[in-house]
ZADRENVO-619946 format. One record per residue (C-alpha): x, y, z; residue number from 0. Coordinates in steps of 0.25 Angstrom, whole numbers, always signed. Layout:
{c1 = X | c2 = Y | c3 = Z | num = NUM};
...
END
This chain:
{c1 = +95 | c2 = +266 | c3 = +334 | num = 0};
{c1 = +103 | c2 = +268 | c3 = +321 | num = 1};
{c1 = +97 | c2 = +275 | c3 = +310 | num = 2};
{c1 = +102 | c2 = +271 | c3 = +296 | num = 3};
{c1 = +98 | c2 = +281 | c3 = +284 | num = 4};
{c1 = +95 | c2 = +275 | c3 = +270 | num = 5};
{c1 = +108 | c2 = +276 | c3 = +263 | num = 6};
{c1 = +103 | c2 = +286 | c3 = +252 | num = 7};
{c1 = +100 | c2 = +297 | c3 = +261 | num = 8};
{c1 = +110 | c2 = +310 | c3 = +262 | num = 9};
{c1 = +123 | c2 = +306 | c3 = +270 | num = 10};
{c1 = +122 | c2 = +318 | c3 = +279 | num = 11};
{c1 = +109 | c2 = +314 | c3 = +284 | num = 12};
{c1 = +109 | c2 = +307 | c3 = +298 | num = 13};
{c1 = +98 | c2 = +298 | c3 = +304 | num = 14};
{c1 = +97 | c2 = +298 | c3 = +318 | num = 15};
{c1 = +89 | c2 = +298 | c3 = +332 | num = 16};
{c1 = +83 | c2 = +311 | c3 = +335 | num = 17};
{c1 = +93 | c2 = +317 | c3 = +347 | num = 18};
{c1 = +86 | c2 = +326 | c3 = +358 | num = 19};
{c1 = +97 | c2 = +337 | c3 = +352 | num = 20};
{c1 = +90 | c2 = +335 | c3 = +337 | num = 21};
{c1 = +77 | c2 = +338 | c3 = +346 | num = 22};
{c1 = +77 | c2 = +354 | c3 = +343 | num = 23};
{c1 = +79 | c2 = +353 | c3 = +328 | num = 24};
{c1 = +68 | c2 = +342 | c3 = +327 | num = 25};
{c1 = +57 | c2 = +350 | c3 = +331 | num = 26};
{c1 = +62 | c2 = +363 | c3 = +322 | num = 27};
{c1 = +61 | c2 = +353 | c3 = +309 | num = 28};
{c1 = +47 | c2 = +347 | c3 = +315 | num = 29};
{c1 = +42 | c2 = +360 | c3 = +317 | num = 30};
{c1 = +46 | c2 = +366 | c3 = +304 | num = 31};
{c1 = +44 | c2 = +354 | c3 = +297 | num = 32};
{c1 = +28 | c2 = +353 | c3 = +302 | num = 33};
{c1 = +25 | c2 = +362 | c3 = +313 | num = 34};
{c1 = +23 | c2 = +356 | c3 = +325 | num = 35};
{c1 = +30 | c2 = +352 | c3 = +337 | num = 36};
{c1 = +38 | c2 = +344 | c3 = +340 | num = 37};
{c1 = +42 | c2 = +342 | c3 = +355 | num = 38};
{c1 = +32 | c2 = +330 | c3 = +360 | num = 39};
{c1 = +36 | c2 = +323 | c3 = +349 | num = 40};
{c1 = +53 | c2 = +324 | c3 = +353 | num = 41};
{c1 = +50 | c2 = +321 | c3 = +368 | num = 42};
{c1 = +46 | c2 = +308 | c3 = +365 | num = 43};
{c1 = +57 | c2 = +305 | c3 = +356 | num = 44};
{c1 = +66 | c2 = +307 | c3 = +369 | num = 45};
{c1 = +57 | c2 = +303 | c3 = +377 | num = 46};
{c1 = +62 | c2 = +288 | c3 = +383 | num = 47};
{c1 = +48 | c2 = +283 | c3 = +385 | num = 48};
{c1 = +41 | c2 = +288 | c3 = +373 | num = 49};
{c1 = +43 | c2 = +279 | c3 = +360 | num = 50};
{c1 = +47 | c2 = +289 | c3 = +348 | num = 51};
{c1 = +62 | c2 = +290 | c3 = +340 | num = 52};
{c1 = +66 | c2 = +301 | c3 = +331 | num = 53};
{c1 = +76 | c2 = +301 | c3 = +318 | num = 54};
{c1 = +82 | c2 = +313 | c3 = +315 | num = 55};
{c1 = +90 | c2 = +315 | c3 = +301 | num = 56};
{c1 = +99 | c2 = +325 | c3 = +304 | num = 57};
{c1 = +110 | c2 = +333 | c3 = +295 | num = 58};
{c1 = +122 | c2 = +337 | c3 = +301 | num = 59};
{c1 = +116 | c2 = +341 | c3 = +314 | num = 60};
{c1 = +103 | c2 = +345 | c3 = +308 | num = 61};
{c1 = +90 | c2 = +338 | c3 = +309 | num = 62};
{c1 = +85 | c2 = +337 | c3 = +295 | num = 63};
{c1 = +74 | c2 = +326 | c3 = +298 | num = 64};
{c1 = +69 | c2 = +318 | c3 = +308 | num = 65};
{c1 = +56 | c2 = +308 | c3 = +312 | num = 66};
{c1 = +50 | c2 = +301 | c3 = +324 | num = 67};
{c1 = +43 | c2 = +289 | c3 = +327 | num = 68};
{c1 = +35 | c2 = +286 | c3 = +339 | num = 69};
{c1 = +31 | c2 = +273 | c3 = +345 | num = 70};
{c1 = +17 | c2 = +272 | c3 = +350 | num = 71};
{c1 = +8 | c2 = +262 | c3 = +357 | num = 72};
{c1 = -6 | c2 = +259 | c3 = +351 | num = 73};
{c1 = -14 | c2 = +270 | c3 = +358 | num = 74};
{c1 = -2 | c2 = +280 | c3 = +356 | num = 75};
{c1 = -6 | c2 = +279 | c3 = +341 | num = 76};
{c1 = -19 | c2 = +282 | c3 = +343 | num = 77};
{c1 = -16 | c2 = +292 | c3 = +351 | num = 78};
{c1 = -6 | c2 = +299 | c3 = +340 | num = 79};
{c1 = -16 | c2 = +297 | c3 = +330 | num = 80};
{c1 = -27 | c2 = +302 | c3 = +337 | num = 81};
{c1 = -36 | c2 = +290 | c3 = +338 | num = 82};
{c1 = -31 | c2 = +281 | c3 = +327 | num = 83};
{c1 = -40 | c2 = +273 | c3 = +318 | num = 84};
{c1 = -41 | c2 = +259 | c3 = +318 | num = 85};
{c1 = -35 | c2 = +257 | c3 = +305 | num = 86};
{c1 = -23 | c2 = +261 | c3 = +311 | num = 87};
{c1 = -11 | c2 = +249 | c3 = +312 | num = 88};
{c1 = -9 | c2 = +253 | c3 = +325 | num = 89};
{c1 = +0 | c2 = +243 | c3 = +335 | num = 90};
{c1 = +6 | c2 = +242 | c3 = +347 | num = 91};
{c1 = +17 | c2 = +251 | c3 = +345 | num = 92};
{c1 = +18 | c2 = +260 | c3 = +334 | num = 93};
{c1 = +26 | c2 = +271 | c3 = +326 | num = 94};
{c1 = +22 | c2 = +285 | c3 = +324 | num = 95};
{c1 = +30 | c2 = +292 | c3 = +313 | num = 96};
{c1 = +27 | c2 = +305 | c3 = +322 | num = 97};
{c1 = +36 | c2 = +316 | c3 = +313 | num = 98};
{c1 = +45 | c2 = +318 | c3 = +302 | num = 99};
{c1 = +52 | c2 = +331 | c3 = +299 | num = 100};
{c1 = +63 | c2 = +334 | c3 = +287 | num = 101};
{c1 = +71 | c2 = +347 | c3 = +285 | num = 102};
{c1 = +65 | c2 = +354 | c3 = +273 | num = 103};
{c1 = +78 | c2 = +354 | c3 = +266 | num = 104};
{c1 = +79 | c2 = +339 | c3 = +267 | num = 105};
{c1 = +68 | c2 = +336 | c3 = +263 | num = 106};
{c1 = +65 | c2 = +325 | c3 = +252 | num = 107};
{c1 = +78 | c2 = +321 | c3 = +255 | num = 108};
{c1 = +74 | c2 = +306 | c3 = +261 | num = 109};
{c1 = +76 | c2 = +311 | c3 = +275 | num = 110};
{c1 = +61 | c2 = +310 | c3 = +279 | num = 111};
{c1 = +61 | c2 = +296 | c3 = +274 | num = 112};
{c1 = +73 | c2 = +290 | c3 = +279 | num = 113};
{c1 = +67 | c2 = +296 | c3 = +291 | num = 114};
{c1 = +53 | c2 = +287 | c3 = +290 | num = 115};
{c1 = +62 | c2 = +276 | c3 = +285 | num = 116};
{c1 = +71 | c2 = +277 | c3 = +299 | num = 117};
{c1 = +56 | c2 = +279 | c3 = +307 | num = 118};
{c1 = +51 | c2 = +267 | c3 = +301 | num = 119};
{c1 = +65 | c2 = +260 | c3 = +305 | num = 120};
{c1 = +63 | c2 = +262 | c3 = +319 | num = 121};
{c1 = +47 | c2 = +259 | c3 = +318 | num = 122};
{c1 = +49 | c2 = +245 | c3 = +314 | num = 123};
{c1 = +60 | c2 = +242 | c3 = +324 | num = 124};
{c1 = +51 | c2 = +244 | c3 = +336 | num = 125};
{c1 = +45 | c2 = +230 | c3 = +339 | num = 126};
{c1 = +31 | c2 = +228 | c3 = +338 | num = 127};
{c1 = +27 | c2 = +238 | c3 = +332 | num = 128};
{c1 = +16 | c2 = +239 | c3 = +323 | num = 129};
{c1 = +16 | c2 = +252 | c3 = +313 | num = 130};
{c1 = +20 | c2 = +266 | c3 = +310 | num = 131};
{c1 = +10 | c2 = +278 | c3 = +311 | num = 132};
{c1 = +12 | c2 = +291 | c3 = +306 | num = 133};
{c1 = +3 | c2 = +305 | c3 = +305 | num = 134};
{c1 = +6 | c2 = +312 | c3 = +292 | num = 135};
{c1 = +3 | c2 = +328 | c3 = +291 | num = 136};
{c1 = -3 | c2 = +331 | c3 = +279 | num = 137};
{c1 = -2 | c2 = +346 | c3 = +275 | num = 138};
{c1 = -8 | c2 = +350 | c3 = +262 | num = 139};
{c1 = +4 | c2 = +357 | c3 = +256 | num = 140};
{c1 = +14 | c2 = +349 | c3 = +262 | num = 141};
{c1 = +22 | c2 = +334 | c3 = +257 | num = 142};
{c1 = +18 | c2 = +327 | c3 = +270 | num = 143};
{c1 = +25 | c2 = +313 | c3 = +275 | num = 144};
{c1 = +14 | c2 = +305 | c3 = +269 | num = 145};
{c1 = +23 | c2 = +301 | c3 = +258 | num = 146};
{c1 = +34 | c2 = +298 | c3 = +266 | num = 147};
{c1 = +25 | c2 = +288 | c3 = +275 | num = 148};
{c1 = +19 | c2 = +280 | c3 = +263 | num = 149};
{c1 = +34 | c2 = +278 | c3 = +257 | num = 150};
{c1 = +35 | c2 = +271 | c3 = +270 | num = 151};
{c1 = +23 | c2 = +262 | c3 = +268 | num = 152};
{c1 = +13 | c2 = +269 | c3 = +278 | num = 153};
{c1 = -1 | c2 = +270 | c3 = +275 | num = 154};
{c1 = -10 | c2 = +282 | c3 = +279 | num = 155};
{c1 = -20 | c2 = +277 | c3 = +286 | num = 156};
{c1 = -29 | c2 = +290 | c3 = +288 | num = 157};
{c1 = -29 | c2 = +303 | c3 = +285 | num = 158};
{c1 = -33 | c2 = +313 | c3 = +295 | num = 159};
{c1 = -38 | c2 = +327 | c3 = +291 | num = 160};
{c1 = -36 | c2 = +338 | c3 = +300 | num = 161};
{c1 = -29 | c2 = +328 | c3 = +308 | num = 162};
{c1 = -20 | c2 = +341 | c3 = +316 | num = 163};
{c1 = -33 | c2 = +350 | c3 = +319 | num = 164};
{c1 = -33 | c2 = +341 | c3 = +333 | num = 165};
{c1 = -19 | c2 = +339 | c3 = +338 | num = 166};
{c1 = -16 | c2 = +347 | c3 = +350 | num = 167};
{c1 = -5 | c2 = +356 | c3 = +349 | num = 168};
{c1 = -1 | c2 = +367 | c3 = +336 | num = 169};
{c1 = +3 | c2 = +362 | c3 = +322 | num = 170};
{c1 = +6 | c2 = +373 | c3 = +315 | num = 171};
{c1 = +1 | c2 = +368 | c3 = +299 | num = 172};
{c1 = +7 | c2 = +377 | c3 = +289 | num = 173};
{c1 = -3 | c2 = +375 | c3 = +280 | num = 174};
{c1 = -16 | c2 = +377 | c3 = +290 | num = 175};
{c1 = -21 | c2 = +387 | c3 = +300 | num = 176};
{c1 = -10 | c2 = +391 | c3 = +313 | num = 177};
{c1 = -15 | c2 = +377 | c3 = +323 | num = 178};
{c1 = -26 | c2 = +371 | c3 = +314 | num = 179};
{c1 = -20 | c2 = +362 | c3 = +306 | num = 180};
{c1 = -29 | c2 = +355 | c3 = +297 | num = 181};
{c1 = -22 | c2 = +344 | c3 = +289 | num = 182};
{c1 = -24 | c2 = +330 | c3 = +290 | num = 183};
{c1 = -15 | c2 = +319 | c3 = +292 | num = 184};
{c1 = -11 | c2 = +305 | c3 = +289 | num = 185};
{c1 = -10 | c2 = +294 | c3 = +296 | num = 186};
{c1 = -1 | c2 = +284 | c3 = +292 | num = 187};
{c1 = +4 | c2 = +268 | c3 = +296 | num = 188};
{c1 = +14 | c2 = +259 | c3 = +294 | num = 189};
{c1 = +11 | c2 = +243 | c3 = +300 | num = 190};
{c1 = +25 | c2 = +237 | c3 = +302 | num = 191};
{c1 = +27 | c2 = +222 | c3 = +298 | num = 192};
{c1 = +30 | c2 = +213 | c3 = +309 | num = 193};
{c1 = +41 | c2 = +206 | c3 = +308 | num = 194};
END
């Protein structure tokens, strides 16, 4: 897969394949970035029967960004989502826009959106499928990716209150109490055209 940047980013910034020796500085941004793990997530990006691909923007040798999409069957986005509703555009196969992490210090910077514009490339050239999902953190005193996802023409479809107080494993919040996260989150879609 080529990966071509817009012309009107910054010429040191490269666009790339997540590389298993990327692997280690990925889950440092991811973690800073939001607090959560990360390792499930980057086995199935190598993983050879799983159905994910990762982009990293990178300066120098640095990972200064980086996004992944996962393909899923009908029932794995139910499964994702926990039950998803019917109003949901679900289809045979799917995208989910599962993360998106950018440096602090570039930042507003067009990285995270040449990021969602490369996601969305390889979304669309997947044959047969039907939309893109994605499942947006909203933290009260935080700018969250909801802008970036309606620039891109998806729609929120719900929005889930205390959507974390369930999921297994420990999300350290900053702005709640140590493993009871209590913000909501949006869901959000995109139908793809057929063609």
């Amino acid at each position: 897969m080529t990966i071509t940047p817009k012309p009107n980013l910054p010429p040191v910034v490269e666009f790339r394949q997540l590389k298993p020796f990327d692997r280690h500085e990925v889950k440092k941004l991811y973690a800073r970035r939001v607090g959560v793990g990360f390792e499930n997530t980057l086995d199935l990006v190598f993983d050879s029967d799983a159905s994910a691909e990762a982009i990293v923007a990178t300066k120098g040798e640095s990972v200064i960004g980086f996004a992944v999409v996962l393909f899923l069957t009908a029932e794995g986005v139910e499964t994702y989502f926990q039950g998803a509703k019917p109003n949901y555009p679900i289809g045979e196969i799917n995208a989910v826009f599962h993360a998106l992490a950018v440096s602090e210090k570039w930042e507003r910077r067009g990285i995270g959106s040449e990021l969602m514009r490369q996601r969305l490339c390889i979304a669309r050239s997947v044959s047969n499928i039907n939309a893109a999902f994605a499942n947006v953190w909203l933290r009260p005193h935080t700018v969250d990716a909801s802008v970036l996802f309606e620039k891109y023409g998806f729609e929120r479809l719900e929005t889930v209150n205390e959507a974390f107080s369930s999921t297994p494993g420990e999300r350290e919040c900053p702005d709640c109490e140590p493993n009871n996260c209590s913000c909501a989150s949006a869901v959000y879609a995109k139908v793809f055209e057929k063609t």
